[in-house]
C-alpha positions in Angstrom: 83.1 0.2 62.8 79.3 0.5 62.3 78.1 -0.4 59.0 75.4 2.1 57.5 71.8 0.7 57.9 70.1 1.0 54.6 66.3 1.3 54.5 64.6 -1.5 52.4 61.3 0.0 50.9 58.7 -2.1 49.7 58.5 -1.8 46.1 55.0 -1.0 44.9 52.8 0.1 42.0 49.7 3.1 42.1 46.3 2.3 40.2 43.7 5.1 39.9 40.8 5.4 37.9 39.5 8.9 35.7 35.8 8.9 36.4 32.8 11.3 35.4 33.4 12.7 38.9 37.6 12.7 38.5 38.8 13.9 35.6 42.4 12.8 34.7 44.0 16.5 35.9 42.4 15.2 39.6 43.4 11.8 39.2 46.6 12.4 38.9 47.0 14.7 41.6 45.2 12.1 44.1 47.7 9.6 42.8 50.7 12.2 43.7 49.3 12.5 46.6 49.3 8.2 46.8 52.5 8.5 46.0 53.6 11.0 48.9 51.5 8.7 51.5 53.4 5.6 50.0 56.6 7.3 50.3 55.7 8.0 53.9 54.7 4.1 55.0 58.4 2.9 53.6 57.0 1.6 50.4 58.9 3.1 46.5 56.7 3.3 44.1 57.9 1.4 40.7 54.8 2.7 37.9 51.6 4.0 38.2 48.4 3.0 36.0 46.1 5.0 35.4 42.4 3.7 33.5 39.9 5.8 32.4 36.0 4.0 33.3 32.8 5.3 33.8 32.7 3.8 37.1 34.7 1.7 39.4 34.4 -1.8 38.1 32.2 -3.8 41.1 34.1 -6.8 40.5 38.2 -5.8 40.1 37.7 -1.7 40.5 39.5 -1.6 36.9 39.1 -3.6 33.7 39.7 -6.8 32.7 42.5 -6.0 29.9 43.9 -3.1 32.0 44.1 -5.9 35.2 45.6 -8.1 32.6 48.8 -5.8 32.0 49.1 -4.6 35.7 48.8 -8.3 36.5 51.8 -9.1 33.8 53.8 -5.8 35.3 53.5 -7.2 38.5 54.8 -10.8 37.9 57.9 -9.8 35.3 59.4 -6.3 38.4 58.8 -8.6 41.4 56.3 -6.3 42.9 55.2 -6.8 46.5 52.4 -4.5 47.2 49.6 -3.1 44.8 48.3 0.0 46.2 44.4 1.2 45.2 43.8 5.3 45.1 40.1 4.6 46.2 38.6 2.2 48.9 38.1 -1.2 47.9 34.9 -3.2 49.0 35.6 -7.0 50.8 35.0 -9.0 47.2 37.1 -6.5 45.0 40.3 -6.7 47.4 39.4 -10.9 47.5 39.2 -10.8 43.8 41.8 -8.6 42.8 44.7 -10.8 45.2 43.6 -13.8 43.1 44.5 -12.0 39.9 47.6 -10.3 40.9 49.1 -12.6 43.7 50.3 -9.9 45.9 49.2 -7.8 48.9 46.8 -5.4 47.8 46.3 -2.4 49.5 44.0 0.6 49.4 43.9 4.2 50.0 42.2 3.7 53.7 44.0 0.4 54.7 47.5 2.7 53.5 46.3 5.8 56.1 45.8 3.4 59.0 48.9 1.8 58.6 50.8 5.2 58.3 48.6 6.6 61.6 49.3 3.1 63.0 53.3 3.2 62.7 52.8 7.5 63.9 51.2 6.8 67.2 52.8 7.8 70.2 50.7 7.7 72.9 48.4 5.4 74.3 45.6 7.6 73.2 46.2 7.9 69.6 46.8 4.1 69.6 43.8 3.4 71.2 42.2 4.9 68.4 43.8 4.0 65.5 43.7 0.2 66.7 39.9 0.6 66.5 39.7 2.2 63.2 42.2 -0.8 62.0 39.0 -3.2 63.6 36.6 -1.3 62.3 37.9 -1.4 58.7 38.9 -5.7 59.1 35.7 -6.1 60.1 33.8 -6.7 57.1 36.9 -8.1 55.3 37.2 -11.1 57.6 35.8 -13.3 55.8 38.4 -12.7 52.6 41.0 -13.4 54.6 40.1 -17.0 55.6 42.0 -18.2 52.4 42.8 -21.6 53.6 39.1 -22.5 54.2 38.4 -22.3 50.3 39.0 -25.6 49.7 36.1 -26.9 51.8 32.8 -27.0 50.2 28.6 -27.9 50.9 27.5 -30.6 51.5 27.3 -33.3 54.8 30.3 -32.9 56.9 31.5 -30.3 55.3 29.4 -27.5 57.3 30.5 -26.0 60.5 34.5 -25.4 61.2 34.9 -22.7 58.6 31.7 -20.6 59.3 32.2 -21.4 63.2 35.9 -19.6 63.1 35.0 -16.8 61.1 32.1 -16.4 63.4 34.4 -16.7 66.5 36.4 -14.0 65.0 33.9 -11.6 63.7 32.8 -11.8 67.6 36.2 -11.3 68.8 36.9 -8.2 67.1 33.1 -6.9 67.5 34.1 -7.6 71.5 37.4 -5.5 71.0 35.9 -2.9 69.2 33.5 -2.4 72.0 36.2 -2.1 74.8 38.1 0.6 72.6 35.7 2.5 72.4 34.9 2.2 76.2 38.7 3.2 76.8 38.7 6.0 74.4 35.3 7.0 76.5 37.2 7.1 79.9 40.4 8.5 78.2 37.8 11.5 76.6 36.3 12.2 79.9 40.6 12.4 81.9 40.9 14.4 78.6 37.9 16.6 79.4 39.0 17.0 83.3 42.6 18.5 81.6 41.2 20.8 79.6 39.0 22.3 82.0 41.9 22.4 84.4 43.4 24.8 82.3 41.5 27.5 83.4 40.7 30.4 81.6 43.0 31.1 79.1 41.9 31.7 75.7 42.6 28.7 73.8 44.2 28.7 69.9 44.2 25.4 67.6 46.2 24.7 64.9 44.4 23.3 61.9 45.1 22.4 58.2 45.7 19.9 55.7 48.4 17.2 56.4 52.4 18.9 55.7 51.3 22.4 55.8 53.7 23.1 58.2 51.7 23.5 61.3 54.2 21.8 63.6 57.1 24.0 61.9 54.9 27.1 63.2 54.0 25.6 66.6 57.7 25.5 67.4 58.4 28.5 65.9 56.1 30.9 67.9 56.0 28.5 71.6 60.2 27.5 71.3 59.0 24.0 71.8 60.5 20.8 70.0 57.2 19.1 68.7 58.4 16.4 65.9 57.9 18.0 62.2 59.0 16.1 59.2 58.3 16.6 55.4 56.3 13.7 55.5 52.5 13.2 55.8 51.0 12.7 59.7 54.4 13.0 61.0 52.3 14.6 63.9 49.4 12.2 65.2 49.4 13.3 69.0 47.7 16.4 69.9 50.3 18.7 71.8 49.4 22.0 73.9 51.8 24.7 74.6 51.4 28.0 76.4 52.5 30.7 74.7 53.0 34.7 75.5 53.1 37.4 72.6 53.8 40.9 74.5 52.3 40.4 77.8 48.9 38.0 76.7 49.3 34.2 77.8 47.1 31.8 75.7 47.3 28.3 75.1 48.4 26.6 71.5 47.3 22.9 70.4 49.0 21.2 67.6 46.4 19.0 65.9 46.8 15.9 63.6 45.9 17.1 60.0 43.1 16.5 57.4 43.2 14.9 53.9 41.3 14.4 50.9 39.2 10.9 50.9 39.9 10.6 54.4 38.8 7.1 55.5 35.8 7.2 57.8 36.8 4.8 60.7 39.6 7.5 61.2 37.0 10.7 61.3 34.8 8.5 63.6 38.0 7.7 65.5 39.6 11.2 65.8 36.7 13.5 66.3 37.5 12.9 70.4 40.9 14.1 69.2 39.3 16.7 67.2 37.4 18.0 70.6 40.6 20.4 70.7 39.4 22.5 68.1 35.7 22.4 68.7 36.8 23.7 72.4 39.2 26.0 71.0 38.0 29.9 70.9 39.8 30.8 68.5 41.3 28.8 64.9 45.1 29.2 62.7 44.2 27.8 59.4 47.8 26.5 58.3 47.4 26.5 54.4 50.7 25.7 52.0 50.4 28.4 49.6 53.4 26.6 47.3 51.2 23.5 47.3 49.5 24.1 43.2 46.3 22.8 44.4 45.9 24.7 48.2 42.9 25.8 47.3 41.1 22.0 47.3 43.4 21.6 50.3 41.3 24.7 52.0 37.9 23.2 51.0 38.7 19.9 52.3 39.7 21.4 56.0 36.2 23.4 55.7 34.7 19.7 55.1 35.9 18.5 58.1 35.5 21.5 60.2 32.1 20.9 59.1 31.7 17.4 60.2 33.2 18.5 63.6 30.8 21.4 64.1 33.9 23.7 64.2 33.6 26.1 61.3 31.7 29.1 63.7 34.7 30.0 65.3 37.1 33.6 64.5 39.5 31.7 61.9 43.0 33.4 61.3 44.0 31.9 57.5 47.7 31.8 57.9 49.3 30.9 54.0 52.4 29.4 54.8 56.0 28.8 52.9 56.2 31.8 50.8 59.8 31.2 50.2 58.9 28.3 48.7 55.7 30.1 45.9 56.7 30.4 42.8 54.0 32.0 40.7 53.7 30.2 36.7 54.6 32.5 33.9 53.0 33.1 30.8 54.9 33.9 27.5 54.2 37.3 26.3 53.4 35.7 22.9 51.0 33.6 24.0 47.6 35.2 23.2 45.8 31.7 24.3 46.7 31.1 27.5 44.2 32.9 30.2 45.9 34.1 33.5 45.0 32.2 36.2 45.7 32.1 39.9 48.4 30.1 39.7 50.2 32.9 37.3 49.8 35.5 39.9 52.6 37.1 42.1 52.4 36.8 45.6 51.2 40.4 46.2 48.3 39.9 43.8 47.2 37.2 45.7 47.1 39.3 48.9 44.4 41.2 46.7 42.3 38.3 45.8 39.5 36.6 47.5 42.3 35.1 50.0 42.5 38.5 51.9 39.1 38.4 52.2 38.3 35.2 54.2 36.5 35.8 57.1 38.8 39.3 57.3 41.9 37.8 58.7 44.8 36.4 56.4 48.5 36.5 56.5 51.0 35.2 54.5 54.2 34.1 56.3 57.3 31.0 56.1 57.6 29.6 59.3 60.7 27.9 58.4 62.2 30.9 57.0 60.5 33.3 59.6 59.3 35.6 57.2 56.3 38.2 57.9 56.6 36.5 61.6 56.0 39.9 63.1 52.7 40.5 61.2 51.6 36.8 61.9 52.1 38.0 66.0 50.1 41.0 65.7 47.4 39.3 64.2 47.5 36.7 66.5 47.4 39.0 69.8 44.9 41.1 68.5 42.4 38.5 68.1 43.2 37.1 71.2 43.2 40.3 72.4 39.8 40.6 71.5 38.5 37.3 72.8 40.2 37.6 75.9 38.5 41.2 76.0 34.9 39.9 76.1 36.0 37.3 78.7 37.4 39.3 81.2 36.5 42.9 80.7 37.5 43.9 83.9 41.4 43.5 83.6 41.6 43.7 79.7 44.0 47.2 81.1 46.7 44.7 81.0 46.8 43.8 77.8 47.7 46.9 75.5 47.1 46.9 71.8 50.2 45.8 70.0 52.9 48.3 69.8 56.7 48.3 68.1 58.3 47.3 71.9 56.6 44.1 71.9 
């Protein structure tokens, strides 16, 4: 008989700072979020600390007596991993092993290594391996621990500074061929898409666990991998899908986050080409998630940074079985009613039905409202497909009850 494999996480601790641009309601959300992306890498999370500073100190990013009983946490529960909510600089990771003794980690370093352990294809490895160079590059020198010992003087120049050189040229060398492959990969990329033909072309796009792989395999019957865990999907999959009688094409795209590391935007945007080609955009927002609404700015941000915000947008507010609107004691003469308090048909009345015209509120999981989602969905194809080909557009009948 088998015996049951258990899963050893890593145990770990979160440290996050409450600045004049976080307040500690933020803060703790972004370490939540930590948490969840922690969770995801195979780490379990033992205690968080939390400190609240002007600014980041430049030296240990938190303070000297705060470090001191993180240090003395660390040292009395065993803990293996130390993970920072905010990107460390070179000197302040250095600094901070020296205090603590065990493997720091920060908020980017944790993203790459969950987007590293996702990858599937050749393609997304190709580019996370470069944002993993891209991000070591200017740590090398940090990591050269055993060198430390050595210091000026005659005879003492040369070996250290000529293997960190060798290095730094090694990976500047790699980082330079990845991006050459992910150039030729871009342009076989660019040849598919164009061998598609015609079709109107839908992407799906949203923050990270929104559900948009749920949804792709709900409305295309395909099996693309979903999981209640952040990036579960890192490859960009394309489908072809029919509602009624109109064929159009549905991508699955990797999803966005909040502080998202730069090597990985730089990285991805060729990924990203999916939705700036695409004509027309489902904006997969968890509407059970209490703060969706930052979630919805930050996929704005990087629709922004990917020139792909002028495009129709469908907002698509997702796992309504799961919203469960706060209450408010009838008592309570304080408390001001906020959007949080309101029922899911008061929200259909607020600014959310307004966005850019088009909003629907569905579960995918649940297949709830999954009709109204379709006609939606064909009618702005529909309408795209329309102005394309405006000689057959007899084909394709408004939505009706038989579809």
């Amino acid at each position: 008989m088998l015996e049951k494999l258990e899963i050893q996480y890593e145990k770990a601790i979160l440290i996050g700072l409450v600045t004049q641009q976080q307040n500690e309601d933020k803060a703790k959300e972004y370490l939540d979020e930590l948490e969840f992306l922690a969770f995801t890498a195979g780490a379990e999370v033992t205690k968080r600390f939390l400190q609240k500073m002007e600014k980041p100190n430049p030296k240990t990013f938190i303070g000297s007596g705060k470090m001191e009983e993180v240090r003395q946490f660390v040292e009395e529960h065993e803990i293996g991993t130390a993970i920072f909510d905010d990107e460390l600089s070179p000197a302040q990771q250095k600094n901070i092993e020296k205090i603590l003794k065990c493997k720091i980690i920060d908020r980017t370093n944790l993203i790459l290594d969950i987007f590293a352990q996702r990858a599937q294809t050749s393609y997304a490895r190709t580019q996370v391996e470069l944002a993993q160079y891209e991000y070591l590059l200017p740590r090398l020198a940090g990591m050269w621990t055993h060198l430390e010992r050595q210091r000026g003087g005659i005879g003492m120049r040369g070996p250290g500074e000529t293997e960190i050189e060798t290095d730094r040229r090694i990976v500047r060398d790699r980082i330079a061929l990845l991006k050459e492959k992910l150039k030729t990969i871009d342009k076989q990329m660019a040849v598919q898409r164009s061998n598609r033909g015609a079709l109107v072309r839908v992407a799906l796009v949203g923050y990270t666990n929104v559900g948009k792989s749920t949804l792709m395999n709900t409305i295309s019957k395909s099996k693309v991998f979903a999981e209640n865990k952040l990036f579960a999907t890192l490859d960009t999959t394309v489908r072809k899908v029919v509602i009624g009688n109109l064929p159009f094409l549905l991508t699955d795209t990797v999803g966005f986050i909040r502080k998202l590391p730069t090597q990985l935007v730089e990285s991805f945007k060729s990924t990203l080409d999916e939705v700036r080609e695409a004509d027309l955009l489902l904006h997969v927002v968890d509407i059970s998630h209490p703060q969706f609404e930052d979630h919805i700015n930050s996929v704005h941000q990087t629709l922004d940074e990917i020139e792909g915000r002028d495009k129709p947008i469908l907002m698509v507010f997702n796992k309504i079985d799961n919203y469960t609107p706060e209450t408010i004691d009838e008592d309570d003469l304080v408390t001001e009613k906020t959007k949080s308090h309101y029922t899911l048909d008061e929200l259909k009345n607020t600014w959310m039905s307004k966005v850019n015209g088009d909003v629907v509120f569905i579960s995918a999981t649940e297949k709830l409202n999954m009709e109204e989602f379709r006609k939606k969905v064909y009618e702005m194809v529909r309408e795209i497909h329309v102005q394309r080909f405006p000689y057959n557009n007899f084909l394709y009948p408004d939505f009706s009850e038989e579809m």
